[in-house]
N, C-alpha and C positions, 0 to 999 in steps of 0.2 A: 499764418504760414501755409505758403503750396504743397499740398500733396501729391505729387508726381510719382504716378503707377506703371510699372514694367508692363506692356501687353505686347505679346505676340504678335509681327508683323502678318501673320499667312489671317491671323484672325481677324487682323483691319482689314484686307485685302478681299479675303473672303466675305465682307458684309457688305461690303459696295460689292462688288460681283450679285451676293445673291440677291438683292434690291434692284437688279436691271441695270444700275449703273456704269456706266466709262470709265474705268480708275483717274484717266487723264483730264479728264473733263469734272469728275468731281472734285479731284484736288484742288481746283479754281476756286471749287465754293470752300472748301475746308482746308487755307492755306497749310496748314500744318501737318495735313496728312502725310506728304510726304515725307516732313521731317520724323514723324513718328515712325512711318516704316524705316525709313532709312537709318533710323537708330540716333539723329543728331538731334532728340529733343524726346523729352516722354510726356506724355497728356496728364494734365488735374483729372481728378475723377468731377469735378462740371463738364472740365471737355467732354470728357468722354460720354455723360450725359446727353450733351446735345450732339453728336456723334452718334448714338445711339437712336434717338428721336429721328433723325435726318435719313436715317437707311432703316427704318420701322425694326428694330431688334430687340428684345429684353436687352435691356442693361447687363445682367447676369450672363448672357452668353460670353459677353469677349473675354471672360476671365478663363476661359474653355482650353483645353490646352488642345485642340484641336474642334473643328466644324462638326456639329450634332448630325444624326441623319434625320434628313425632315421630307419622311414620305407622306402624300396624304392618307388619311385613315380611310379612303374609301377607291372605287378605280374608276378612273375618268378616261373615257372615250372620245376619240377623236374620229372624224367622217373618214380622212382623209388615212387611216390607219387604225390599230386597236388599241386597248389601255394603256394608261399611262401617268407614272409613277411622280410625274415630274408637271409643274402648272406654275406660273405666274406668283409674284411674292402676293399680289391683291387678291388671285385667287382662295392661295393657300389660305393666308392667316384669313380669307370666312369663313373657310369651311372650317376651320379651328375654332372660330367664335360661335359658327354656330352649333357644331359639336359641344361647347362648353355649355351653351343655352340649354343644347339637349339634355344632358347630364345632368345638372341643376333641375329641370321639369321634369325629369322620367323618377328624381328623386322625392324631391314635391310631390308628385301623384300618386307616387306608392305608398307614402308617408300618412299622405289622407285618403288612402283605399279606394280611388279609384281602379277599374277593372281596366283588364288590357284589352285593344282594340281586335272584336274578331276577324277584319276582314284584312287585317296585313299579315301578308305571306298566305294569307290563302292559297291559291294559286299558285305554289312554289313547286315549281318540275312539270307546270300543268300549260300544254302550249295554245291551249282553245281560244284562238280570238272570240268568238261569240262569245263561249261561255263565260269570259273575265269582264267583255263590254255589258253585257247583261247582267251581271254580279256588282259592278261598280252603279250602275244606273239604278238597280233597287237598291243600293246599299244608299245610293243620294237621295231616291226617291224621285226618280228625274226618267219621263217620258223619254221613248225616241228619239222625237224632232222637239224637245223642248226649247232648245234656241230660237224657234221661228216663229214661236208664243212671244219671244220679248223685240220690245220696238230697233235697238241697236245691241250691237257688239259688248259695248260697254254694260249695258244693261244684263246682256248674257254673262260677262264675266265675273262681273259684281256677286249676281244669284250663286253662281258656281261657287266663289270661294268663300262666300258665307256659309252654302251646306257643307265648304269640305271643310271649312273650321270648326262648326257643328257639329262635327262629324271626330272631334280628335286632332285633326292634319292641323299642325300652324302650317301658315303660308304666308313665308315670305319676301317681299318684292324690294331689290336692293339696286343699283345700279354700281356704288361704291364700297370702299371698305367702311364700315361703322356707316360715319356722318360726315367723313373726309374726301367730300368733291375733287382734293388731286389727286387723289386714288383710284380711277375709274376701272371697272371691271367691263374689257371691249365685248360684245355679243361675239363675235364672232372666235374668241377663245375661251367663253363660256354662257351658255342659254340657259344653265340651269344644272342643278343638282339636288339631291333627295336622300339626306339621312333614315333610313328604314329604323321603326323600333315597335316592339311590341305595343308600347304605350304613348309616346309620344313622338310619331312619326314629324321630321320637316324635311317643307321642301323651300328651296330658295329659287325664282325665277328672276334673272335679269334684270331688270326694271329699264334697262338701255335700251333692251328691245322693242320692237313697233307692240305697242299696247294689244292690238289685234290676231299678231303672231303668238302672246304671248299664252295662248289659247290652249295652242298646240302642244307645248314646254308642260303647260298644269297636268294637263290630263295622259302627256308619258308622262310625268310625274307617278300620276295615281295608277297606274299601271305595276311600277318598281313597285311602288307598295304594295300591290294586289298578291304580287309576282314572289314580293322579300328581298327585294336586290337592293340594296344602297350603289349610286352612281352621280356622278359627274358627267356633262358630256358638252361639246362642242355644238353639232349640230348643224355645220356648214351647209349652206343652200337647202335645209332643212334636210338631208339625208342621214338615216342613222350611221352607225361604224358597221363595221362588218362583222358583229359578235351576237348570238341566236338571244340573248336577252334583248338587246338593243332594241333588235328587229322586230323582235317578238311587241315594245313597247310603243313602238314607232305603229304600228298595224294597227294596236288598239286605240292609241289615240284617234287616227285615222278612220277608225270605223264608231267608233264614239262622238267624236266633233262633227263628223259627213257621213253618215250609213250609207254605205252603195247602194243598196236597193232603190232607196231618195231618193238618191244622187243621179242613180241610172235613168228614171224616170224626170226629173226634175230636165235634166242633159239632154235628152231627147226631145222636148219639148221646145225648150230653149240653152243651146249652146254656147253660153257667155260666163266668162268667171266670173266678173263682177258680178251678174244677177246671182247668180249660186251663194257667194261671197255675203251677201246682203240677207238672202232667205237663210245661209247655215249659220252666221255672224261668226264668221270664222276672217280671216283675213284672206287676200285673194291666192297669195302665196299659198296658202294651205288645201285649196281649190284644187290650185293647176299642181301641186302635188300628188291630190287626187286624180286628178283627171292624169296625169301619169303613170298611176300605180294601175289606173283601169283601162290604160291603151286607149285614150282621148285624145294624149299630146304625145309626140316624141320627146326622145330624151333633147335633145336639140330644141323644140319649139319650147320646152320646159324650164331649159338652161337661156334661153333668149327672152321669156316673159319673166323670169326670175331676177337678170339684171336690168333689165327696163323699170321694173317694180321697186326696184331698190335706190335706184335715180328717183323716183319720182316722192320716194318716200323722203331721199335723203332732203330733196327741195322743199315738202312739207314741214320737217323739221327745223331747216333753216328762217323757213320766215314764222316759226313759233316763238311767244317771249318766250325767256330761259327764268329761271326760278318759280316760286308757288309758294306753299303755304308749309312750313315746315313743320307743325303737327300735323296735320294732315297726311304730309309725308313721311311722318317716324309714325303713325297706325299701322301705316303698310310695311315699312322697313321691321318693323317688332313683329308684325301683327297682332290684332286683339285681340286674338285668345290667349297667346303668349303673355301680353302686356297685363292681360287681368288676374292671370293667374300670379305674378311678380307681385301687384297691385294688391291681392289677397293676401298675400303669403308677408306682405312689408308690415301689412294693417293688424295680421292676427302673432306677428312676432315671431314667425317664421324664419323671415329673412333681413337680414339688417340693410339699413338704406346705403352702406359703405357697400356691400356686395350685390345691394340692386344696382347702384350708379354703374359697377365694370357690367353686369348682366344686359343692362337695357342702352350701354353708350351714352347714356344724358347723366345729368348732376348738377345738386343744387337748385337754383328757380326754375330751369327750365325741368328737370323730373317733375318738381312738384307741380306746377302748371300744367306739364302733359296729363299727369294722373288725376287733377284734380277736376281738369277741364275737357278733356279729350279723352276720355276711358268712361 
């Protein structure tokens, strides 16, 4: 026998809308949606399941007698304006997952006495670029000019998020929501975010973004942390929002990734972004940022090497193959501090493998494969 369930028109209505959806255009795919709002037919609770799946909702909301308010838990900056309350359905539910990851670890860690991290929020009300780039760089144990010790970019980046994992920080590198390729998360409506916490601080970078940009995004990362600000932010043409944290975060990466002094001396010598680009293993965009911030380029030559640069990248990208190695790729999507600690926590009876599967997005052969074989 069909079970056909009364639900609220404004609540089908409302979960296409908040999914980005067309009302018109999806009803195509979900003949019946119109009959349901329009009242000439009511949905099975299967319908309503795959319903649910197809516009990313809990099942439990549409029985709602009205729409939840779903602010994100943190404030997300835009370049082009200041916070804001309001982000992409692919944004929102990660930073909800990875808020949930949070919670789950900050509880794990207190659980088994781990101490809390002393150098997050240090810095909170304190606006001294030196003195935070200098504070982060012993706190890594990281030279100066240590990037122009290692041979590539890649090489720099690697070194970096290994100390900041060692360090406490997961970091994690995503492009989509979970493990769901039509999900995409575009850079240019999010570079990156950083749940701040005592003990288990995460940061999430793009993974869309040019690998060598992604440089810039870590380290204002570790900045909010130094600082205590949880944030979100866009990050258009690499320029922060117009809010004194931002900026304040935007400075420190900037003199942490490329010291002026270097930089000044290195510029004078030879005036070329690529060379700087190569000796800082920063990306060149981050360069001629500098070299903006230090009255090298106008805003005009800055804004003209910036879309050139992004043509030439977008071309690179196009004649790269597309896919790779899919544990490989969920090390960096978890990361593996994150993953080891789940990994502990499954082994000493912790945590059950039903609430590892929702924690870590995998289940089944491929968990136990990843953990067995790749951790």
């Amino acid at each position: 026998m069909r079970t056909e369930i009364n639900i609220d028109a404004n609540m089908l209505t409302w979960a296409v809308s908040r999914a980005g959806f067309d009302l018109a255009e999806f009803t195509e795919k979900v003949p019946n949606l119109e009959k349901w709002i329009n009242g000439e037919k009511k949905p099975t609770v299967k319908q309503l399941e795959a319903f649910s799946k197809k516009v990313h909702l809990p099942f439990g909301y549409l029985f709602l007698h009205e729409p939840p308010i779903e602010n994100i838990p943190i404030p997300f900056f835009r370049t082009n304006g200041n916070q804001d309350e309001k982000v992409s359905l692919n944004v929102y539910d990660t930073i909800l997952l990875i808020q949930q990851r949070q919670d789950w670890l900050r509880d794990y860690l207190k659980d088994n006495e781990f101490e809390n991290l002393p150098f997050v929020g240090k810095y909170k009300g304190n606006t001294n670029v030196t003195a935070i780039v200098n504070d982060i760089r012993k706190t890594l144990g990281l030279s100066e000019n240590w990037a122009s010790q290692l041979g590539t970019w890649e090489e720099a980046q690697n070194h970096l998020v290994e100390i900041i994992e060692d360090k406490g920080i997961i970091t994690v590198f995503n492009g989509v929501v979970e493990n769901n390729g039509y999900r995409k998360i575009p850079v240019d409506e999010c570079r990156g975010f950083v749940l701040v916490d005592d003990i288990a601080p995460f940061m999430f970078i793009n993974n869309a973004d040019s690998k060598s940009a992604q440089m810039f995004t870590i380290v204002h990362e570790l900045a909010h942390i130094w600082t205590g600000h949880s944030a979100g932010f866009d990050f258009r043409k690499l320029q922060p929002a117009d809010d004194p944290i931002e900026i304040l975060c935007d400075q420190v990466a900037a003199e942490f990734l490329v010291p002026e002094k270097t930089f000044n001396e290195k510029w004078i010598n030879n005036p070329n972004i690529r060379s700087a680009s190569r000796y800082f293993k920063v990306s060149e965009i981050v360069i001629a940022r500098r070299a903006l911030d230090t009255g090298k380029l106008t805003k005009t030559e800055f804004f003209e090497f910036y879309n050139e640069y992004l043509n030439r990248e977008f071309r690179k990208k196009e004649n790269q193959p597309s896919g790779g190695n899919f544990y490989a790729t969920t090390r960096k999507r978890l990361s593996v501090t994150f993953a080891s600690h789940i990994n502990n926590a499954v082994k000493t009876g912790q945590l059950l493998y039903r609430d590892a599967y929702k924690l870590t997005s995998l289940k089944g052969d491929t968990f136990q494969t990843f953990f067995s074989k790749h951790i």
